[in-house]
C-alpha positions as CSV (number, residue, x, y, z in Angstrom):
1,X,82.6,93.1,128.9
2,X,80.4,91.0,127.1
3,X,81.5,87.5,127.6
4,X,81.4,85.3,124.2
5,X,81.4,81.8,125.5
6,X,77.4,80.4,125.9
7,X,76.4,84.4,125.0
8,X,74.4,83.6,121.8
9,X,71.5,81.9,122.4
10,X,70.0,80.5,118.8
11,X,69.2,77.3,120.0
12,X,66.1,75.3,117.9
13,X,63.5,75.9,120.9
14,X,64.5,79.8,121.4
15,X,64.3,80.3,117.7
16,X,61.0,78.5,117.8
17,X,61.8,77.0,114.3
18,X,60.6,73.7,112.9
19,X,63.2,71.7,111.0
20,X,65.8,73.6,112.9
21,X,69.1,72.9,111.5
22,X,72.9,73.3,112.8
23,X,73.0,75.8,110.1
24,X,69.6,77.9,110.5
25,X,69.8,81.1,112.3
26,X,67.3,83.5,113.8
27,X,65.1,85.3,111.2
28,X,63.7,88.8,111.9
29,X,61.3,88.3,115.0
30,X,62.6,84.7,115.7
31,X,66.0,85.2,118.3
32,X,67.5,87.0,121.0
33,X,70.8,87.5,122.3
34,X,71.5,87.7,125.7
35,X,74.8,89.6,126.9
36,X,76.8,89.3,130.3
37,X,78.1,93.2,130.6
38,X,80.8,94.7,132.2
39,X,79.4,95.5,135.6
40,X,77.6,91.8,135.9
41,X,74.0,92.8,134.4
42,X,72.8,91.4,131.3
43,X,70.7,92.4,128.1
44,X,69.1,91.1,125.7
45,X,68.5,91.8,121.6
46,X,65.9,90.4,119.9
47,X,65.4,90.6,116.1
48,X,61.9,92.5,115.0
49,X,59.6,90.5,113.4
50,X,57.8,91.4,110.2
51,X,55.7,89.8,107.2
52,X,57.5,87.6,105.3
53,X,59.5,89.1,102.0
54,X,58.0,87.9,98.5
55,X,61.0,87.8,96.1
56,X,59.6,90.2,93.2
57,X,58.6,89.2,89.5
58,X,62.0,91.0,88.0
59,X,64.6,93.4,88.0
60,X,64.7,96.8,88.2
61,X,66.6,98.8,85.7
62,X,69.8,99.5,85.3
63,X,71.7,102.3,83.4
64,X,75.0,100.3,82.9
65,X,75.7,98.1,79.7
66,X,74.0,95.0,80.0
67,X,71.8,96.1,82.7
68,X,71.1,93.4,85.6
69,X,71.4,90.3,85.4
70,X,68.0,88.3,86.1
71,X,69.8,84.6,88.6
72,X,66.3,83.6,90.0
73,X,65.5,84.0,93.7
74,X,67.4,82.9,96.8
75,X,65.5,82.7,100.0
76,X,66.7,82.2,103.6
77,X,66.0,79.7,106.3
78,X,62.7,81.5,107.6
79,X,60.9,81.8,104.4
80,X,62.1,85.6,103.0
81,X,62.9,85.3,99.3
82,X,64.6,88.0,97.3
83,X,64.8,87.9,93.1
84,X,68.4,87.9,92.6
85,X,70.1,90.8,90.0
86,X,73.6,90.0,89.6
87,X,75.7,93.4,89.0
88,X,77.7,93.5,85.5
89,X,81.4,93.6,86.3
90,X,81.7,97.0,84.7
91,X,79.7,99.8,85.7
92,X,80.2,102.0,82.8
93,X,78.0,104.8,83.2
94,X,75.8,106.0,86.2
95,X,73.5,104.5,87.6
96,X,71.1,103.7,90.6
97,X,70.6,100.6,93.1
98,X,67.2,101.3,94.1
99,X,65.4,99.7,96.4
100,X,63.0,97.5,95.7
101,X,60.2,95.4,97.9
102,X,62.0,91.6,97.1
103,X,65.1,92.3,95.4
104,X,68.4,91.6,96.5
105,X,71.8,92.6,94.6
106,X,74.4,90.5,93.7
107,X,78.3,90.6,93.0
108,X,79.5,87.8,91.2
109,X,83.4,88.3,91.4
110,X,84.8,92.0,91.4
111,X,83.0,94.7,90.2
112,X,84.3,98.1,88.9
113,X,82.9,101.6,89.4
114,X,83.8,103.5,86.0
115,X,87.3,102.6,84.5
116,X,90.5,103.8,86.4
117,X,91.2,107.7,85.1
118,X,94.5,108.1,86.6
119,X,96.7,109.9,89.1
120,X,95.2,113.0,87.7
121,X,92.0,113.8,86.1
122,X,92.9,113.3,82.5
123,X,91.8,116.0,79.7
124,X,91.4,115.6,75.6
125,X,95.3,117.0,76.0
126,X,96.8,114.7,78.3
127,X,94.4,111.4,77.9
128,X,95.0,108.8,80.2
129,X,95.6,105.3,78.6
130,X,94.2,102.4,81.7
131,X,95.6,99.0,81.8
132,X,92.6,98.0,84.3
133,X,91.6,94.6,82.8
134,X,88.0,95.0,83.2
135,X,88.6,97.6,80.9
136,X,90.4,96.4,78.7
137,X,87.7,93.4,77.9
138,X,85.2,95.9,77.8
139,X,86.8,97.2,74.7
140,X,87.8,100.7,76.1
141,X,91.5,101.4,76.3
142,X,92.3,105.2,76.2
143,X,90.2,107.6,78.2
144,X,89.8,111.3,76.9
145,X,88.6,112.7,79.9
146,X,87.3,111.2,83.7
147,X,85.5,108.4,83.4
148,X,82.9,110.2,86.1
149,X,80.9,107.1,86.5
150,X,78.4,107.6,89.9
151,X,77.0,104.1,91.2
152,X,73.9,105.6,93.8
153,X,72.9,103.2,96.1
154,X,69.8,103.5,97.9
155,X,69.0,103.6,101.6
156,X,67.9,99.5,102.4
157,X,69.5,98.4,99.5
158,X,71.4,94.9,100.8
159,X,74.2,93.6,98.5
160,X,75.6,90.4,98.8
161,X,79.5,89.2,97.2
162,X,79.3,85.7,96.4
163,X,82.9,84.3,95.3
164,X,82.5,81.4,92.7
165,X,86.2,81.7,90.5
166,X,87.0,85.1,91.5
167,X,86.3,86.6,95.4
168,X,84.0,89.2,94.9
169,X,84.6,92.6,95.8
170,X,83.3,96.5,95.0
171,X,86.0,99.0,93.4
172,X,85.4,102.5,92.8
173,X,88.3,103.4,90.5
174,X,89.9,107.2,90.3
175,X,87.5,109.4,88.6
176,X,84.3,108.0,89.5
177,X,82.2,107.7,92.8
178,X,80.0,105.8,95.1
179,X,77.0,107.6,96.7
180,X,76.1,104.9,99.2
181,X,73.6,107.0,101.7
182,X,71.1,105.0,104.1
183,X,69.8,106.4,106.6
184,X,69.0,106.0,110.8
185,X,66.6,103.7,110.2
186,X,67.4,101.7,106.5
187,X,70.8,101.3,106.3
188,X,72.3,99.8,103.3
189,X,74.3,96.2,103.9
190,X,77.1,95.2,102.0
191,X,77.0,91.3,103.2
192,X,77.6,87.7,102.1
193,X,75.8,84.8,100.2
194,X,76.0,82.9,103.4
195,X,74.5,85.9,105.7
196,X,71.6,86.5,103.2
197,X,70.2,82.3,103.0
198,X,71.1,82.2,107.0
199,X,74.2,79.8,107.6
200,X,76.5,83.3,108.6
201,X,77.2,82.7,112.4
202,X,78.7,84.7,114.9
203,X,81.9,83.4,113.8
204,X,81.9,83.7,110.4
205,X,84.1,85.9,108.5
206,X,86.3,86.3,104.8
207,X,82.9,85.1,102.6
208,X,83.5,87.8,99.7
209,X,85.6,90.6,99.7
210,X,85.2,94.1,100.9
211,X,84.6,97.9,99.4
212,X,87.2,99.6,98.3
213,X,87.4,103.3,97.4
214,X,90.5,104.4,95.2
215,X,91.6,107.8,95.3
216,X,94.0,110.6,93.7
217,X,95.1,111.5,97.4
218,X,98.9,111.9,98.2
219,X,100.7,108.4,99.1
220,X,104.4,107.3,99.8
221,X,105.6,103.5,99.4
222,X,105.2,103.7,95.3
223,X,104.8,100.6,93.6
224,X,105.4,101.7,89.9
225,X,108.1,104.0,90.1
226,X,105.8,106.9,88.7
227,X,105.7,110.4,89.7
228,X,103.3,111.0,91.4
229,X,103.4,108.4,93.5
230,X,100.8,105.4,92.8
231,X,100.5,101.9,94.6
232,X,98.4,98.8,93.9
233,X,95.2,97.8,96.1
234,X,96.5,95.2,98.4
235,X,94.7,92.0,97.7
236,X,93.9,92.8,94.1
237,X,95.0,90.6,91.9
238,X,94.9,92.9,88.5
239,X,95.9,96.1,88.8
240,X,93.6,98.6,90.6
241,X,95.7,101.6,91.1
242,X,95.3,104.6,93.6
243,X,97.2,107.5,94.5
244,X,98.0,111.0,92.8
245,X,98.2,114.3,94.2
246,X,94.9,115.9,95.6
247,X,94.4,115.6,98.8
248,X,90.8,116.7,98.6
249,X,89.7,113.9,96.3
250,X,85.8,112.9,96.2
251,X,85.2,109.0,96.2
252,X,82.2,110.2,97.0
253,X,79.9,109.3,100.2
254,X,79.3,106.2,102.2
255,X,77.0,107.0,105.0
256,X,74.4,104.6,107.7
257,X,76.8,101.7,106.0
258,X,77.2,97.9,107.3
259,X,80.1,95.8,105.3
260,X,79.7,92.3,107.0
261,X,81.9,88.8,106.9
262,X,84.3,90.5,104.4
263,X,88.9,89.9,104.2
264,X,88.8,87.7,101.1
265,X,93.0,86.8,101.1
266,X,94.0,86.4,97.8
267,X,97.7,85.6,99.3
268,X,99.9,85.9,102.3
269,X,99.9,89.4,103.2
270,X,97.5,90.4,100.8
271,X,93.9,90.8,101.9
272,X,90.9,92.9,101.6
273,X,89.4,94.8,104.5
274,X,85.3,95.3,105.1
275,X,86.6,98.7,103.7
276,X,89.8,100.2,102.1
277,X,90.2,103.4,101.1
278,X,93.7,103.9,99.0
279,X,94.7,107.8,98.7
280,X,90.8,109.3,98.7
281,X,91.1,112.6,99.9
282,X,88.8,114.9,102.3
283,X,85.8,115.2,99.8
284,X,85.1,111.7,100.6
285,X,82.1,111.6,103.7
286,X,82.6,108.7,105.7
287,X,80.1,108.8,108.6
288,X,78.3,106.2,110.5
289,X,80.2,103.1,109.0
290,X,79.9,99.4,110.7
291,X,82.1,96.7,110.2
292,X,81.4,93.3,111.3
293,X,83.2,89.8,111.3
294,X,86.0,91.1,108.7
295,X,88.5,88.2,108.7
296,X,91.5,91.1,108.0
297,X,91.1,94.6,109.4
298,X,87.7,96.3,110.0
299,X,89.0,99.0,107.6
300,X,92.1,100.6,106.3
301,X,93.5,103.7,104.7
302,X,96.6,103.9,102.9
303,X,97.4,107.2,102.0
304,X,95.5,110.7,100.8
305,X,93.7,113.0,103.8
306,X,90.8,111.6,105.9
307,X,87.4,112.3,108.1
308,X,86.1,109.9,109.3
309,X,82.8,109.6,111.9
310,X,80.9,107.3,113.9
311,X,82.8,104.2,113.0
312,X,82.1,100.5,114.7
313,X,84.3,97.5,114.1
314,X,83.0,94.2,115.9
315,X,85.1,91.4,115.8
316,X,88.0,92.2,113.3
317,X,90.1,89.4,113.1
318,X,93.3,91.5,112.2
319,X,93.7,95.3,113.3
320,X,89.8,97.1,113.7
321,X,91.6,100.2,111.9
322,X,94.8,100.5,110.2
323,X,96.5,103.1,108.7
324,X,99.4,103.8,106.1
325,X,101.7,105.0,103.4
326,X,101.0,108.5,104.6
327,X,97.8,108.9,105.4
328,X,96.4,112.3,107.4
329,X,93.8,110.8,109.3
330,X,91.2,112.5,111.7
331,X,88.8,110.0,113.1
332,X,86.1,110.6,115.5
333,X,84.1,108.9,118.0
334,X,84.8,104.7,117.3
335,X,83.3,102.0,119.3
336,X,86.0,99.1,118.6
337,X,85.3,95.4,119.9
338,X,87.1,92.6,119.6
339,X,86.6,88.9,120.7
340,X,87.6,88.1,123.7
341,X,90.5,86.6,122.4
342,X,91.4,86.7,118.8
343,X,92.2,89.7,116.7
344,X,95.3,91.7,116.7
345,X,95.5,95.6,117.3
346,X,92.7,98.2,117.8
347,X,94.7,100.5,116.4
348,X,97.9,99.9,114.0
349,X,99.3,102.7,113.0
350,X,102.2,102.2,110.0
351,X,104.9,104.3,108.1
352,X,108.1,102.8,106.6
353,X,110.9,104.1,108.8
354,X,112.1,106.2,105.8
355,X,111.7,109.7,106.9
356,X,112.9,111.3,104.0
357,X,109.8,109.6,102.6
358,X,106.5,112.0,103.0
359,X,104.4,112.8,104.2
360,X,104.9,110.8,107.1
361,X,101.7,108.9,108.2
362,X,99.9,111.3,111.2
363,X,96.3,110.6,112.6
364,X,94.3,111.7,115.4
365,X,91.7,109.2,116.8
366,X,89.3,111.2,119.2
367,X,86.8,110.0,121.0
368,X,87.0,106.3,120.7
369,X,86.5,103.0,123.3
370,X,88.0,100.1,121.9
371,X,87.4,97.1,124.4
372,X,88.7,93.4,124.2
373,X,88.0,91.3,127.6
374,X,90.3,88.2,127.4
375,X,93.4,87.0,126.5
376,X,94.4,87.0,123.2
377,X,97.6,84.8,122.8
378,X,97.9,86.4,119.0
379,X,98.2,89.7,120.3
380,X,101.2,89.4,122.7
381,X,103.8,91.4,120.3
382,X,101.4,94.1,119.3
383,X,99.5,95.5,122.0
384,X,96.1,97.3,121.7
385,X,98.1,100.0,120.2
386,X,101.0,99.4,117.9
387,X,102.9,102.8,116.3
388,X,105.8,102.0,113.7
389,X,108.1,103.0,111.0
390,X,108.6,106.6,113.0
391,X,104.4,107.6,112.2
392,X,103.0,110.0,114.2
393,X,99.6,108.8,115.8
394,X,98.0,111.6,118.5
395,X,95.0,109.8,120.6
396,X,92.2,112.3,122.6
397,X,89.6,111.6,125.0
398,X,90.3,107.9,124.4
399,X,89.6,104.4,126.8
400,X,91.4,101.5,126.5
401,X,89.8,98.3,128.3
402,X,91.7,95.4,127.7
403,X,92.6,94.0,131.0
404,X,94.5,90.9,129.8
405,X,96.8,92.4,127.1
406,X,99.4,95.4,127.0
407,X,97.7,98.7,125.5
408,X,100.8,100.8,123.8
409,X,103.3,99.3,121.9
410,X,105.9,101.8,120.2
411,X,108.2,100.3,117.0
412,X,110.8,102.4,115.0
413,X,114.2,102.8,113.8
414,X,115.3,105.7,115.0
415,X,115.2,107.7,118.5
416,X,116.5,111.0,116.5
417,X,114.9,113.9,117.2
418,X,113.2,115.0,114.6
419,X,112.5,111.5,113.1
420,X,111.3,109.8,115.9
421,X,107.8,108.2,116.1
422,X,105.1,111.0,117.8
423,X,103.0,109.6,120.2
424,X,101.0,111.8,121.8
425,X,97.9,111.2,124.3
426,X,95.3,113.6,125.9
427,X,92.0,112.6,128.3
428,X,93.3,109.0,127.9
429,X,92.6,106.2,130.6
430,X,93.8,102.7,129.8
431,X,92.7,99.6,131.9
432,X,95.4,97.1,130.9
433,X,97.2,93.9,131.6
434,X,99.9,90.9,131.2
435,X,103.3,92.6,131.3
436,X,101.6,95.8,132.1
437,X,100.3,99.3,129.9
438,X,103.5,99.4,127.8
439,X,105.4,97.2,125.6
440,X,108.8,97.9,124.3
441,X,110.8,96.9,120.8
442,X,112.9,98.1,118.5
443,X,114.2,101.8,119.5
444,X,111.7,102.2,121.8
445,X,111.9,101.0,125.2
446,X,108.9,100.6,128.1
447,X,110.4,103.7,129.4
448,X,110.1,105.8,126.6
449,X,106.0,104.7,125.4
450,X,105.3,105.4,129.1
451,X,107.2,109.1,129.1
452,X,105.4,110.0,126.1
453,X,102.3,109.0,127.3
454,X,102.7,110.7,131.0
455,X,103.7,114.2,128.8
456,X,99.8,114.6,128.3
457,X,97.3,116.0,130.3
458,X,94.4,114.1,132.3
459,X,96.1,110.6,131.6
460,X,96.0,107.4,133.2
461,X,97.8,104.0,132.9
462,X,96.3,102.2,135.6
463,X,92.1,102.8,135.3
464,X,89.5,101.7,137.1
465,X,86.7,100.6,134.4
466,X,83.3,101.3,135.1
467,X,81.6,101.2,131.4
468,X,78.3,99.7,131.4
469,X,76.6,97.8,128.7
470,X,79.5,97.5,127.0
471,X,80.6,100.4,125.8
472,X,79.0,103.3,127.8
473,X,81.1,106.0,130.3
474,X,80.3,105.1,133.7
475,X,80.7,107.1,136.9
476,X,84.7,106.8,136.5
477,X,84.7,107.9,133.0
478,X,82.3,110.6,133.2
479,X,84.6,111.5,135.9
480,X,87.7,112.6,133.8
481,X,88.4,115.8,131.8
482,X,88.0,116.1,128.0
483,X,90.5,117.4,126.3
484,X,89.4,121.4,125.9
485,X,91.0,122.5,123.0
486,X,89.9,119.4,120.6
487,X,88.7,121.6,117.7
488,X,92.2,123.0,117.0
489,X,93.5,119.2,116.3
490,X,91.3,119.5,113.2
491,X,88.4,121.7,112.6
492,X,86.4,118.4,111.4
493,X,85.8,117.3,115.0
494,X,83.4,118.5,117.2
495,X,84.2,120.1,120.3
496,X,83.3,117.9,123.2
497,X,83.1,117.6,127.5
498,X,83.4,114.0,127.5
499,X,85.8,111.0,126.7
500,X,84.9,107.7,125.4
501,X,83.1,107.4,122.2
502,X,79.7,106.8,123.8
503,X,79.0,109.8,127.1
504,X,76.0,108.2,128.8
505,X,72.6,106.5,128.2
506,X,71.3,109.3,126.8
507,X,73.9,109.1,123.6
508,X,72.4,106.6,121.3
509,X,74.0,107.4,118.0
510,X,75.1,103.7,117.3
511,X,71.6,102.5,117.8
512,X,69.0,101.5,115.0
513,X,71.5,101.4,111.6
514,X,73.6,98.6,113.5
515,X,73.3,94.8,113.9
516,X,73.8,93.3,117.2
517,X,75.8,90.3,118.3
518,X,77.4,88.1,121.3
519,X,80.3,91.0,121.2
520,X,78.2,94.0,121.0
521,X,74.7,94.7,121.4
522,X,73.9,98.2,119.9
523,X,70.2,97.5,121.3
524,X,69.3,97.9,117.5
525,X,66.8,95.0,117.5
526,X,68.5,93.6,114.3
527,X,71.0,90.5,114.4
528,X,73.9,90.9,112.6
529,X,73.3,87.0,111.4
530,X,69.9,87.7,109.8
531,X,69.3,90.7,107.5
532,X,67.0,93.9,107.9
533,X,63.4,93.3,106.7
534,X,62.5,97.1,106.6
């Protein structure tokens, strides 16, 4: 594991810096960080270096009414200087981030994506009246048909939230879409004001709000008393609705995606994630996402039907992924890491306890290694793993190395059968500690987490870790038997001979549309602290 204490070496002599401040950080080509792994060896990252960026003479242009706003340049503690064009808070009709040689995009306080269109997609017979207030002061208050906004951002586009009165945060309401697709090597960053002029540190987290994707995807737990069943975005404080009936909804695509130092909390128990998804629906692509530093979860769906691929969460300070209200989740290959000792869950897993209530929340997580080396105090009553409210969570070709902390934690309010919580586990090897691999409450007791996890095949509660640089199968985990008949779980995954998210040195996926920092280093040559030149 990499060990967080002295790890991140910044200091003003490595960075090579004059006028080195408390608050300056590495530019691109100017720091390394040097990790202590699992098995004892180190590695370092170090940033690429590049000509410094000119902040261009304007803005680019921009469908939407009122365009981009022109806010002057910004420019970080090594020199790069971007021209900064401030999103309008309504996107009303489509149009395209592009990316631009010195230009950086801002978000000054939440921005919508199209107006919300409704549980179902409205028609000139049954229009759709929206009470979204960005709306409403837009001057548009009935909606004839979708609103079918598309906001296309291009690969290398970074955009950065900056909360002044109101936290700043992206929402793609019902009936319109994001097409956010970067690629291997230019990934698109959704970031902070404080990452982009370089006082973000390894530490840092809840500087602007998140992304969040709203759906017409089935959801339980209403919040309006409508039929069908809607809720309200946690963390929003005007309305921003989601949920319908349509399963396959398109919020559209977010591929080769960071979302850095996001969780704005508006209140007590209601914050924004780096992403939340609320009822979208299996036309939504979700594939090589990273979240980093999120000061809630790393990301969280509530509701609708879900793939999900190639997913990172580094240093969540809540759960890494969570999952509600009914969701039918299918999530594969995740490389979760948490700080030694803070965060909660890797995995929290949520329905209400209300069976009659569906669909009842069930996902499958294959392929994933979620890894947290020390003790962590805040995670003593909910495990690595905690299942409640009777959901159904099934985990395949998993590892589990958090030596210091319990690993499975089952909560729910009824041992029925029939409404019971599932738990099922395949090709799963935990390396666990404290009170041991199982924690009971509620109905459940040690007994019963540990009986259904010994029902599964190729299992193992008391594992020998032997991961290497982090996150990579060593001999023991190459060792164990995948889980043959993965493909029937849901024809979304792909059919595998390994566990773990990450089967050797030879499997890179993670590398090159990453950052790195003292918790993980993806060997991408980028710090998570600085932002991509290229």
């Amino acid at each position: 594991m990499k060990n967080l204490s002295g790890l991140l070496l910044l200091g003003c002599s490595a960075l090579a810096l004059a006028g080195c401040g408390a608050d300056d950080v590495a530019s691109p080509g100017a720091g390394s960080v040097v990790i202590t792994n699992n098995n004892g060896s180190t590695s370092t990252s170090t940033a690429t270096s590049g000509t410094l960026i000119e902040a261009a003479s304007e803005c680019p242009s921009f469908n939407a009414t009122g365009g981009l706003s022109d806010d002057g340049t910004i420019e970080d503690s090594s020199g790069n200087s971007w021209r900064v064009c401030t999103l309008p808070s309504l996107i009303d009709t489509s149009s395209v981030l592009s990316s631009v040689e010195g230009v950086i995009y801002r978000m000054n306080g939440r921005v919508d994506v199209g107006c919300d269109g409704g549980p179902t997609a409205p028609t000139s017979a049954s229009p759709y009246t929206t009470t979204t207030a960005s709306c409403i002061s837009a001057g548009t208050t009935s909606l004839s048909a979708d609103t079918g906004v598309t906001l296309t951002v291009d690969p290398g586009v970074v955009i950065y939230g900056e909360t002044t009165t109101d936290p700043a945060w992206l929402a793609v309401n019902r009936g319109n879409q994001i097409m956010a697709d970067g690629t291997a090597s230019r990934p698109i960053v959704f970031t902070s004001r404080q990452n982009v002029i370089g006082t973000a540190t390894d530490s840092s987290q809840g500087q602007w709000g998140g992304v969040v994707l709203l759906g017409r995807g089935i959801t339980t737990d209403c919040t309006d008393g409508t039929s069908p069943c809607q809720r309200d975005t946690e963390g929003a404080a005007t309305p921003a609705l989601f949920g319908g009936s349509d399963n396959t909804y398109s919020a559209g695509s977010m591929t080769y995606v960071q979302i850095r130092y996001s969780g704005y909390s508006l209140s007590a128990d209601a914050e924004l994630q780096s992403l939340t998804a609320g009822a979208i629906g299996t036309g939504t692509t979700l594939d090589y996402i990273q979240s980093v530093n999120s000061s809630d979860d790393g990301a969280e769906f509530f509701g609708g039907a879900v793939n999900m691929k190639h997913y990172i969460a580094v240093n969540a300070d809540d759960d890494s992924l969570d999952t509600d209200t009914g969701v039918q989740g299918n999530y594969q290959y995740l490389i979760i890491a948490q700080r030694a000792s803070d965060g909660d869950a890797f995995f929290e897993i949520d329905s209400n306890g209300n069976t009659s209530d569906t669909p009842r929340q069930t996902s499958t997580y294959a392929n994933f290694t979620a890894i947290q080396a020390g003790s962590n105090p805040a995670n003593s009553d909910a495990a690595s793993v905690m299942v409640r409210g009777n959901a159904d969570a099934n985990f395949v070709n998993g590892i589990f190395y958090t030596p210091n902390n319990e690993c499975i934690r089952l909560h729910g309010s009824s041992s029925v059968a029939g409404e019971s919580a599932t738990f099922t586990a395949n090709s799963v090897v935990m390396t666990c500690g404290d009170t041991g691999p199982f924690l009971d409450t509620g109905t459940y007791s040690t007994g019963d987490a540990e009986a259904m996890f010994d029902a599964g095949t190729n299992n193992n509660s008391a594992f020998t870790s032997t991961l290497t640089s982090t996150f990579v199968n060593g001999t023991n985990e190459s060792g164990v038997t995948a889980y043959a008949s993965l493909t029937s779980l849901s024809s979304t995954f792909d059919a595998v001979s390994y566990i773990g998210a990450v089967s050797g040195s030879s499997d890179t996926w993670y590398t090159g549309w990453t950052c790195d920092n003292a918790t993980a280093d993806f060997g991408s040559d980028s710090l998570c602290t600085a932002l991509p030149t290229t």
